[in-house]
N, C-alpha and C positions, 0 to 999 in steps of 0.2 A: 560643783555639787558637794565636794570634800570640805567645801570652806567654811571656817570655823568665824562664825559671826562674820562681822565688817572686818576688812580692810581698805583703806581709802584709796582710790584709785584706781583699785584691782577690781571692780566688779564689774561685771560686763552681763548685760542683758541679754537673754535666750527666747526670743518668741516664737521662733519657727519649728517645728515637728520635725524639721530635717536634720537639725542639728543635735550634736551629744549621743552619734548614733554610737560610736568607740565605747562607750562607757558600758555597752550591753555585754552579759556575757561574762564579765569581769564579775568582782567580789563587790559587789555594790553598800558603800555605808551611807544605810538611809535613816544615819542617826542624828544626821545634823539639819535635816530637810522637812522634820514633819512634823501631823500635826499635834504635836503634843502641847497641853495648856501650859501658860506662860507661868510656871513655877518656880521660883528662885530660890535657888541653892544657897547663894550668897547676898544676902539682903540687907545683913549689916550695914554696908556703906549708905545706906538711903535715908537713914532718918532723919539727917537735917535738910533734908529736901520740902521744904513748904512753903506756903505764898506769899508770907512775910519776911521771910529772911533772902530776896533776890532783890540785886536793886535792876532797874530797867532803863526804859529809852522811851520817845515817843516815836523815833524813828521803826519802819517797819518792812519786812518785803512779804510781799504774796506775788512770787513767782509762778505761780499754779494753777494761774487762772487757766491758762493753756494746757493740757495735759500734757504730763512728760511721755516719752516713748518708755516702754518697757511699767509704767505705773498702771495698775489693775490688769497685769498679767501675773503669771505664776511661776514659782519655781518646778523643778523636775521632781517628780515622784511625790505631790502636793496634787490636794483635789479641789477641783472648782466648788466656787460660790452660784450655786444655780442661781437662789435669788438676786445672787447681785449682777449676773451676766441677764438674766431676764428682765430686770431693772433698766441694763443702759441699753439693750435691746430696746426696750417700750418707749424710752428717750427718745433715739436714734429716731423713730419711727415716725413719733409725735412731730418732730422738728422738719421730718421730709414734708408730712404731709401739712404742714403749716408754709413751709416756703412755696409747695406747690400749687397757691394759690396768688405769690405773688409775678410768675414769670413765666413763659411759653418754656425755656431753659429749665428753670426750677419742677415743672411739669413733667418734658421730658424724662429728669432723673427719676422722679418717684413712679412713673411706670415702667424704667430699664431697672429700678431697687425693686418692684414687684413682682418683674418676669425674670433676674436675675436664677432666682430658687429652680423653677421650672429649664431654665438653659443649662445650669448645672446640674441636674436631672438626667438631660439629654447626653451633654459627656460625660458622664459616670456610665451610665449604660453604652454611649458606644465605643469608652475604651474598655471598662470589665469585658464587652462580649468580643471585641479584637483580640484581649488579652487571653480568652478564655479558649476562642476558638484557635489561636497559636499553640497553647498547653494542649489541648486535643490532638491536632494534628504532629507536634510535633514529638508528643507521648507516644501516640498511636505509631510511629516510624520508627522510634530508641527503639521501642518493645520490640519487634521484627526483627529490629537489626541482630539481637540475642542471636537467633536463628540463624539468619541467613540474609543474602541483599541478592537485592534486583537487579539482574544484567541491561533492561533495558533503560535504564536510570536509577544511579543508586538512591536518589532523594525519594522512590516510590517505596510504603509497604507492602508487606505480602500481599494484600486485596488486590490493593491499584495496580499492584504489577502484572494479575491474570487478568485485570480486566479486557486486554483488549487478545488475550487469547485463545485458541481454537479450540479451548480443551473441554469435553464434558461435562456437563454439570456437578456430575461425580466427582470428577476429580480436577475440580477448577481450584483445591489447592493444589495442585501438583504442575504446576505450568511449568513451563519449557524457560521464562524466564526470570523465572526466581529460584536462586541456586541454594539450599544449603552450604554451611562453611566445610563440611566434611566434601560434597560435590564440589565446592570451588579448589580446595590445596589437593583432596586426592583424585578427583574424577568420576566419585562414583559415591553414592550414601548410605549402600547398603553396608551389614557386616560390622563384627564387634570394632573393630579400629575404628569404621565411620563414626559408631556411634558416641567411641568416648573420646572424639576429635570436635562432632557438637555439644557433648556434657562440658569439656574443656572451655570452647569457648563462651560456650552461656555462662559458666559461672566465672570466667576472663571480665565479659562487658558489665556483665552484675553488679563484680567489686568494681570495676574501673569507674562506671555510672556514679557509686553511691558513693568514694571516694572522692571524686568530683566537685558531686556534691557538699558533702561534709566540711571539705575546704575552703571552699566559697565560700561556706556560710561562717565557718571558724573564722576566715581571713576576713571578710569585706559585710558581712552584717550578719552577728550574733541574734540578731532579733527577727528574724528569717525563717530559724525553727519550729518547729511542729508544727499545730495546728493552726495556733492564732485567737480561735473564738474565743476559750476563758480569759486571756488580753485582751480583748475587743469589746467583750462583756463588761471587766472593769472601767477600760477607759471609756463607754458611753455610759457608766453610773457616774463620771466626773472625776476619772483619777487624770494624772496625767503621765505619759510614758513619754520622753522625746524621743524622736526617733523610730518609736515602734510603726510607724504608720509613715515614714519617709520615703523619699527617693530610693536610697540605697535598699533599702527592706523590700519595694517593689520589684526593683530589678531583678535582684538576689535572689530572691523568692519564686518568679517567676520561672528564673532559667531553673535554679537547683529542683523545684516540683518537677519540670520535665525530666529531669536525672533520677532522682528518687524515684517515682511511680516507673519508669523504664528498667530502675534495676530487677524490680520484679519483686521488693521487700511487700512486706504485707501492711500496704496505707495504700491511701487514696488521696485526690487532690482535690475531694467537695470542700473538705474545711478548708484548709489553704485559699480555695477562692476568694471564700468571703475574706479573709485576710486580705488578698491582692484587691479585691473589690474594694475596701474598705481604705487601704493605699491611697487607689485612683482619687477616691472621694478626697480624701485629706489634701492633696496633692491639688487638684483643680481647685479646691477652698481657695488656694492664694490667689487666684484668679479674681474673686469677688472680697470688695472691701468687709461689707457685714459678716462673713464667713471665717474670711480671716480674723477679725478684730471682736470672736464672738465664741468662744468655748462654747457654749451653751447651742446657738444656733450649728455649729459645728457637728457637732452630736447628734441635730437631728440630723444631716446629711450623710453621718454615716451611720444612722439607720437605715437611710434610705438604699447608701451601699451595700451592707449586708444583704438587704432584701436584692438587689440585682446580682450578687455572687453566690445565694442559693438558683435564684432562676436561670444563670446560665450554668451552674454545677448539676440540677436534673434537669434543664429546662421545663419549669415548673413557676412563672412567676407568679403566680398564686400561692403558692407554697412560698415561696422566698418572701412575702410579704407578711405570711402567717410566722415563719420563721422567725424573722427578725422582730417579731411582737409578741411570739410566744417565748421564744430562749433568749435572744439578744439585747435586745433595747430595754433601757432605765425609762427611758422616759419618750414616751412616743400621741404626741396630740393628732386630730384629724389633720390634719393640712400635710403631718409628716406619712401619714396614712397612704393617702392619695397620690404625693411625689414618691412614696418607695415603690406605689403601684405601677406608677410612668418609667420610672428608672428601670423596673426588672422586666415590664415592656420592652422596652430597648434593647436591655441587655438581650434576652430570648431574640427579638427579630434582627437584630446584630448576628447574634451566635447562627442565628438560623439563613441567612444570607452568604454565612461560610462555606454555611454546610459540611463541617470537618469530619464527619463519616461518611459522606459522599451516598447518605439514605434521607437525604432530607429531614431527617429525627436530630433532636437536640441532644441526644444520648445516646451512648453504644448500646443499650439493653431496653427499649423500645418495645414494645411486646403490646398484642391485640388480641383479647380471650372475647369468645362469644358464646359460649358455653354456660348456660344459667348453673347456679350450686344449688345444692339441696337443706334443705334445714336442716337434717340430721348433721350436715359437714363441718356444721358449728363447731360440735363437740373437738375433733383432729384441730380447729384453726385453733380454739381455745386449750387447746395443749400444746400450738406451738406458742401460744403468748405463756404461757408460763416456762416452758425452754429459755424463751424469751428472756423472761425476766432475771431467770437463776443465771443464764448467760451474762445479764449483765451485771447484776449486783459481783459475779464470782470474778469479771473481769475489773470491774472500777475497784476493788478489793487486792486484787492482786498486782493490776497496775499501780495502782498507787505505793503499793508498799514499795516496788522493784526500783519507782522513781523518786519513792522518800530514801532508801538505800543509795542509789544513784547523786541524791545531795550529798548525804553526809558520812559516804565512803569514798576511797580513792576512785572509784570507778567513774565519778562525774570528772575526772581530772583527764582524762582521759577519752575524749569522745570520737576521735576518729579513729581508733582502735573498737570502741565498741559495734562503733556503725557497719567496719571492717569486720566483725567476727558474728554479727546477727547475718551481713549478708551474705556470708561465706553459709554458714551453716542454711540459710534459707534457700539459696542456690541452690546445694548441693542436695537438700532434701526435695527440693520442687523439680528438679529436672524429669526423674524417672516415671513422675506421675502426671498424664497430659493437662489432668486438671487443675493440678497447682504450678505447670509450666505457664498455661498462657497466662495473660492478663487477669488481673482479678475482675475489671468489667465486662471480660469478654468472659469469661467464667458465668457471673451476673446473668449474661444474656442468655449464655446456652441452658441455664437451668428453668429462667423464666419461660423459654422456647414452647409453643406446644408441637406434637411433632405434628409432622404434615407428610403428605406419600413421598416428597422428595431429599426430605431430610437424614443424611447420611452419619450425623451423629450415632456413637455408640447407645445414647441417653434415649436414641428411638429405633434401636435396634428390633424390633418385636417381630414376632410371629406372626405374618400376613394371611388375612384370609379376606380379598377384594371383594367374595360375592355380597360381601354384607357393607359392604363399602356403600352410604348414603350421600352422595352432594362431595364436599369439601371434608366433613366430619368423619376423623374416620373412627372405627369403633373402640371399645375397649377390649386388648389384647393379650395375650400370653405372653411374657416378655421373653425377650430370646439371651441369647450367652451372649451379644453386647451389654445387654442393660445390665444382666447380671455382674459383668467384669465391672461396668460403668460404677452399680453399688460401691463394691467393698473399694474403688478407688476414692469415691467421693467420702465414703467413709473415710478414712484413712486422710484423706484431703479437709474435712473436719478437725482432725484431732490436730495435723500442724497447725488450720488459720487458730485455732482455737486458742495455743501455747503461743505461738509465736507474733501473735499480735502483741501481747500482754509486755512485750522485749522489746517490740518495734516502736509504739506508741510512744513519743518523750524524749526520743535520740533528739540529736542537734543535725536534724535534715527535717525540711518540710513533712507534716506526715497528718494527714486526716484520717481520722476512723470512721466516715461514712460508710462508703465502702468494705473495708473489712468483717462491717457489723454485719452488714446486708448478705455476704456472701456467706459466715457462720449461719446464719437464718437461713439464705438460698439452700446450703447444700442440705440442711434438715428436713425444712420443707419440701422439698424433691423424693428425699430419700422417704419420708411420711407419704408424700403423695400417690408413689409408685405404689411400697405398700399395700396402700388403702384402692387403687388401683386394680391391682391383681386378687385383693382380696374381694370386692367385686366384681370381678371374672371368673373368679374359681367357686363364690359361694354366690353368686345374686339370688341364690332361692333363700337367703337366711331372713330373717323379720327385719333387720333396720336395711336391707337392699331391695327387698320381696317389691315393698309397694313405687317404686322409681328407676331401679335400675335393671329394666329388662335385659335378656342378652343379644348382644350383637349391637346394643346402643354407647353411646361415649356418654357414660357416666361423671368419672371424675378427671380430672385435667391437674396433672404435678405439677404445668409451670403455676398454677393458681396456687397453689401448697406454699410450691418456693417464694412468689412474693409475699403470700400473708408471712412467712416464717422470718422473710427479709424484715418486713415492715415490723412484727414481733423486737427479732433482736436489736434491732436498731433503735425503737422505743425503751427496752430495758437498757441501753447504754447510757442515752442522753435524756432520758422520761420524756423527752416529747410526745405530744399527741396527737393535737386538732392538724399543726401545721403538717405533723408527717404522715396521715391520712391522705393530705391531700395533696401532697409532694410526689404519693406511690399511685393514686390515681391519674395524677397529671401524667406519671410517669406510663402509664398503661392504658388510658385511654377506655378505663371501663367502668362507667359509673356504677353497674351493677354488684360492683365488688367492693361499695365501702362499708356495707356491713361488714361482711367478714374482716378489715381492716381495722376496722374499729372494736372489733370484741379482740382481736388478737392485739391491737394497739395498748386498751385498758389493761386487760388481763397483767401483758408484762409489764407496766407503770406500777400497777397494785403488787404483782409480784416483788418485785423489785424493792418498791420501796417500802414493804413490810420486810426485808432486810438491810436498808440502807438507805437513807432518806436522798440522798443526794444523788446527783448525775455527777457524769465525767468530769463533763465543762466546772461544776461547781467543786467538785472533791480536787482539782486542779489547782481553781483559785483559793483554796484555802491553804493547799499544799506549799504554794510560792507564798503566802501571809498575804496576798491581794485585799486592800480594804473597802471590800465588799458587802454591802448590806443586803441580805437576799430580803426580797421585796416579799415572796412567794410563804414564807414563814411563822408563825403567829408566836409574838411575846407575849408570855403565859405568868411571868412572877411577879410578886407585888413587892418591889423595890420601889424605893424613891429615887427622885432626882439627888436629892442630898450622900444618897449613899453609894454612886458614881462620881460625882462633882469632884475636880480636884481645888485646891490643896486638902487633903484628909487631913483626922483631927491635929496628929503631932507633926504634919509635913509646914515647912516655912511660908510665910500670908503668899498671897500672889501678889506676881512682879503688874505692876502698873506702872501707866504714865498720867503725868498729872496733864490738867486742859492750858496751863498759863504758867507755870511757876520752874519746869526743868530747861535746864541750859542744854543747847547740841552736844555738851562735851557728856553731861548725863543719857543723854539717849542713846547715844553712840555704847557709852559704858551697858549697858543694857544690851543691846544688840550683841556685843561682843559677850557678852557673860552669860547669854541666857542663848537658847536654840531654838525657841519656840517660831511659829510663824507668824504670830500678831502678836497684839497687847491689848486688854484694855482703857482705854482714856475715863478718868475721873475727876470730879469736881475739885478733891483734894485729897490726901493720904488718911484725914480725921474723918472727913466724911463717907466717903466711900461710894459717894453716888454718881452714879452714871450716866458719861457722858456719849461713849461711842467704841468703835472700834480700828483699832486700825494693825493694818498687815506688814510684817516685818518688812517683806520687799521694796514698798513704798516706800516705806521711812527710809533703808538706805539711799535708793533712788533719788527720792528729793532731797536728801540732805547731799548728797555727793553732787549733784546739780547743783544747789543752792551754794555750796562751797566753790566750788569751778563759776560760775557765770554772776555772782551778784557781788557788790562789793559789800563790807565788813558784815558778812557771817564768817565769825568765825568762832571757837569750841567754849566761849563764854555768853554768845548770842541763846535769850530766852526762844525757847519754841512754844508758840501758842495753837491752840484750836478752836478758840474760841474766836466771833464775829468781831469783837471790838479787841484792841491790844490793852494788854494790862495797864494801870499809870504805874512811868516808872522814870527814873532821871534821866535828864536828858543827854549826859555822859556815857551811859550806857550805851554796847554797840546795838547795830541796827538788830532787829529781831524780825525772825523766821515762820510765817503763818501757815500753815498746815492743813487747814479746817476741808480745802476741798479734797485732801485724800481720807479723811474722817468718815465711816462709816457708822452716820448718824440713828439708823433704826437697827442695831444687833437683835439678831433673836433672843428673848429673853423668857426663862421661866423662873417660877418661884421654888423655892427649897425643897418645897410638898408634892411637887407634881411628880403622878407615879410614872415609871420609869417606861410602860408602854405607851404612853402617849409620849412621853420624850422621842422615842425611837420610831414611834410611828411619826414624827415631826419629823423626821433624819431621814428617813424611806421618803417621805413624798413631798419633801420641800430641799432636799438633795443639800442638808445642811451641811458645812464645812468642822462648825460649832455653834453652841449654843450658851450663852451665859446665865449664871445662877441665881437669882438675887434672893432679898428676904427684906421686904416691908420698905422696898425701895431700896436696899444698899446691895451695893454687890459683892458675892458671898465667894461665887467658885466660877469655874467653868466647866464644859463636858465637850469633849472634843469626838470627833465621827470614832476613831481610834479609842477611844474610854467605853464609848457604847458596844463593841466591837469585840473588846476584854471583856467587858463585864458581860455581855451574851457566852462567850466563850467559856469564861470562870461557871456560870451558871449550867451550861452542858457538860462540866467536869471535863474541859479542854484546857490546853495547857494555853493562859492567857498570851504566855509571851511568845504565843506562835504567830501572833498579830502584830509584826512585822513582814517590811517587802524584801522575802527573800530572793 
């Protein structure tokens, strides 16, 4: 990746995902690797380069008719040619189905190349939902183990360990064989010593958990880290990352998420799925030839991944389908539509064959409201989408700064110290309060909860009065001195997830913000709920209660508060919409609540991004210089093409190769002197006119081939591209044809063309570059990178932040 042009011999081909995972992590110089237009600094030497002054041979080789390994692939941190991977796609395809009319054989293949897509489908969904249902259970047992372990086997959690005992309903956590740590060293759990013998040890397993973690992922895959999506994002617009979607990244990732969400930090492991989803997909590709040998077709498979690592993260495959079309995927046609639909199928009846909550639900926080809302209710939801919103603009604001800090201070040198002192302080402040001890999903659950007569929760602590007891509903109550205690804790459990996200988000340990969003939202919306609750108990005679909420009836319901307020903050974080509408209904199971979901959904997106246009995922990808073209954005300035184009007016002409007239020893000189990743090809250096294109990689490829396996190429042999060889003498050595790695149709525009249609050319033909001309000659070029700047320059951004930090 360091390597500075050609060196003969030394260059070794990289096609696999799995490979160059080491390189993550480090100080990466991605100044020799990208796509910057072919401008030469040094051009001097070139002038007596023309088609008269070479003598030649009639002698010739075209090696090439066969494709070489490693030709029409890519370097690292270099972005695909959509049109050119969709090109040998439509080849490939054309040629099955022409053979498949000459043989029973021939036939065979083109219907196992047709159902190929659909089978890799099937294993993507049933190892994300294996993968996903192990992170479940074996999260759901770290978590516990904090506490305390199970005498009747220590491999069971707190649940599974009463389940098979004698004990009350009441108090079925308190079983006989699940010990607290304080009950196992001293024999007893009451009393100040017990208690700071379990503070002791919960924040003991905490740092040990995220320690753990942090190392693994320092040691054995750099690229294992956080979230995943704004990587994910990038590489299905056609970047490419090696490594990031490997073997090792799967493993790594897998184990360290159960570490991380166990120590009890403030993440969650929805995003991380889709990373691990997205994994499985890359990984089984090698399985199938077109997959492997097809960036482009690649891409659509890990869209389809994505969408199976939302459906088993809420089990929601409808959501994870809208998900991966609404946030994730560059480019998503029907066919990829309907396999993400099959994939996250599987994934869900995978996960749901687990059963890793042992409730038959695909989520810890499951929840069934039947309780219709009233119109007036709108007004409370539509104030928690604006919470919503200010929630998430103040956290993408303040996260970012702590992680743009985190770059370019000593404190990113340092990350297992920092992971070390977020989870000390988050330990030590979570313990005393039971709502930010347990899980954040189980937090999740208990707020969504509605109460019922046997629910022992503080949160349904209230003041009973049976005789008005109707059915199953019970009515609207006085709240008693649990709920009350329950408030100011939940309160108070507000203001840490609130801080202490903004710290946690970005460490070097797996860490999703799903979750955390949802639970800032839960505990508002609860706390709103109640509220508004009691405030219809004590006044139903007022005008906006008078005409609905009579008394002794169950008016309003908190757990519906806390998910609209979930659904709220979680939309001002990432602006999603359609898909997380319907990600929180899959998740609840009540269709009569997408209104409410959707005004509180809107509310915070407009909130939001009337102070900041951007989400997480994207304020992310700019942060790392990710060369990302947001599709979602409208180019508004009247630029030309000409006034992007490089070379500008007093930069040096551009570096070309001519079609017939430079020797290997010139082209080579080129390569090594220039960094660019193509060139090029013209009729002559006078004319200027255009022949084609071709990509740096290629060129060394075949010519380090052609050097190794053909006799007399050697550094005075002419390189042509053209169909016929030049006339040349017949003393000259043999010469070097080139023409089938020539990329004969380049995108071309004219000098004039204004500068939104260029970039809307770049958004929806996933261009790499695009060449300049004027009246047929060729003038400049504009590389994905020049487009990129110059959007940048023009939002008074600092251009050269468009690098892959």
């Amino acid at each position: 990746m360091d390597q500075k042009g050609y060196r003969r011999g030394s260059y070794q081909s990289s096609t696999s995902d799995e490979d160059m995972v080491e390189i993550a992590g480090t100080s990466l110089d991605f100044s020799m690797t990208d796509d910057d237009p072919p401008l030469d600094q040094e051009m001097g030497g070139f002038s007596s380069y023309n088609g008269g002054e070479m003598n030649g041979t009639s002698k010739m080789m075209d090696f090439l008719e066969e494709p070489l390994p490693g030709v029409g692939t890519y370097e690292d941190f270099n972005t695909i040619d959509w049109v050119r991977e969709k090109s040998r796609d439509r080849d490939r395809h054309r040629e099955i189905t022409s053979r498949s009319k000459e043989s029973t054989w021939a036939l065979i293949h083109s219907v196992s190349d047709a159902f190929s897509g659909w089978l890799l489908m099937l294993l993507i969904g049933l190892l994300a939902g294996s993968l996903a249902g192990l992170i479940d259970i074996s999260a759901h047992w770290m978590t516990d183990l904090k506490e305390g372990v199970c005498l009747a086997g220590f491999w069971f959690n707190h649940e599974h360990c009463c389940w098979k005992s004698n004990t009350t309903f009441t108090d079925r956590d308190k079983c006989p064989e699940w010990k607290s740590w304080s009950q196992l060293i001293l024999g007893h759990g009451e009393g100040a010593f017990a208690y700071i013998l379990n503070y002791f040890m919960y924040v003991i397993w905490a740092l040990l958990f995220s320690l753990l973690a942090v190392l693994l992922v320092k040691g054995f895959a750099p690229y294992a880290c956080g979230s995943g999506i704004p990587e994910i994002k990038t590489i299905l617009s056609g970047f490419i990352i090696r490594g990031y979607l490997g073997k090792w990244t799967l493993i790594i990732k897998t184990i360290t998420l159960v570490l991380a969400v166990s120590s009890g930090l403030s993440l969650g492991k929805e995003g991380p799925l889709v990373h691990v989803a997205c994994c499985c997909g890359n990984i089984l590709c090698h399985l199938f030839t077109k997959y492997r040998k097809n960036e482009a077709k690649r891409r659509e498979v890990l869209s389809a991944a994505a969408a199976a690592g939302v459906s088993v993260a809420f089990g929601a495959p409808i959501g994870g389908v809208l998900f991966s079309l609404e946030e994730v995927s560059y480019y998503f046609p029907l066919k990829t539509l309907w396999r993400s639909f099959f994939a996250a199928l599987v994934a869900a009846f995978t996960l749901r064959s687990i059963n890793p909550f042992g409730n038959s639900r695909l989520v810890l926080f499951y929840v069934e409201f039947h309780m219709p809302w009233h119109l007036l209710e709108l007004i409370p939801f539509v104030l928690l989408g604006i919470f919503g919103g200010l929630w998430g603009a103040f956290f993408i604001r303040s996260n970012i700064a702590w992680c743009r800090r985190r770059k370019t201070t000593k404190l990113g040198k340092y990350p297992v110290l920092e992971v070390f002192v977020v989870t000390a302080i988050t330990a030590i402040l979570a313990f005393p309060n039971e709502y930010t001890r347990m899980s954040t999903s189980e937090l999740i659950s208990e707020l969504f909860n509605d109460c019922g007569i046997l629910d022992s929760s503080k949160l349904c602590e209230y003041v009973n009065d049976f005789n008005s007891t109707k059915g199953d509903d019970l009515p609207d109550r006085a709240a008693g001195p649990g709920v009350y205690t329950a408030m100011w804790q939940l309160a108070l459990a507000l203001i840490m997830k609130v801080f202490i996200t903004i710290f946690t988000f970005g460490m070097k340990v797996p860490s999703g913000l799903f979750i955390p969003s949802m639970a800032v939202g839960a505990i508002a919306g609860r706390l709103l709920g109640v509220g508004m609750e009691q405030l219809a108990f004590y006044h139903h005679d007022w005008v906006i209660f008078s005409g609905w909420c009579s008394p002794g009836a169950d008016c309003i319901t908190p757990g519906l508060y806390a998910m609209v307020g979930a659904a709220a903050c979680l939309g001002g974080v990432t602006r999603m919409t359609v898909s997380l509408v319907v990600i929180m209904f899959e998740l609840t199971g009540g269709l009569e609540y997408i209104v409410p979901l959707m005004a509180a959904a809107m509310t915070s997106k407009w909130v939001a991004d009337a102070i900041g246009r951007e989400g997480i995922y994207d304020a992310h990808i700019r942060l790392n210089g990710y060369p990302f073209l947001e599709a979602k954005e409208e180019f508004s300035h009247k630029t030309l093409a000409m006034d992007v184009m490089r070379p500008r007016r007093n930069d040096p002409p551009l570096t070309v190769i001519t079609q017939d007239s430079m020797t290997v020893e010139d082209v080579e000189a080129i390569i090594n002197e220039t960094t660019y990743s193509g060139y090029p090809v013209v009729v002559s250096r006078e004319s200027q006119r255009l022949v084609g294109f071709v990509l740096r990689r290629d060129l060394i490829i075949s010519i380090e081939n052609a050097r190794k396996k053909q006799d007399g190429i050697v550094s005075t042999s002419i390189i042509y591209f053209t169909d016929h060889s030049p006339p040349l003498p017949p003393s000259s050595p043999s010469m070097l044809k080139l023409r089938s790695i020539l990329d004969l149709s380049p995108f071309t525009v004219t000098d004039q063309t204004p500068m939104e249609i260029v970039v809307d050319i770049f958004r929806k033909l996933g261009l790499r570059q695009c060449l300049v001309t004027h009246n047929g000659k060729l003038l400049g070029i504009i590389t994905k990178k020049d487009v990129l700047k110059h959007i940048a320059q023009l939002a008074n951004q600092d251009p050269d932040s468009i690098l892959f930090n």
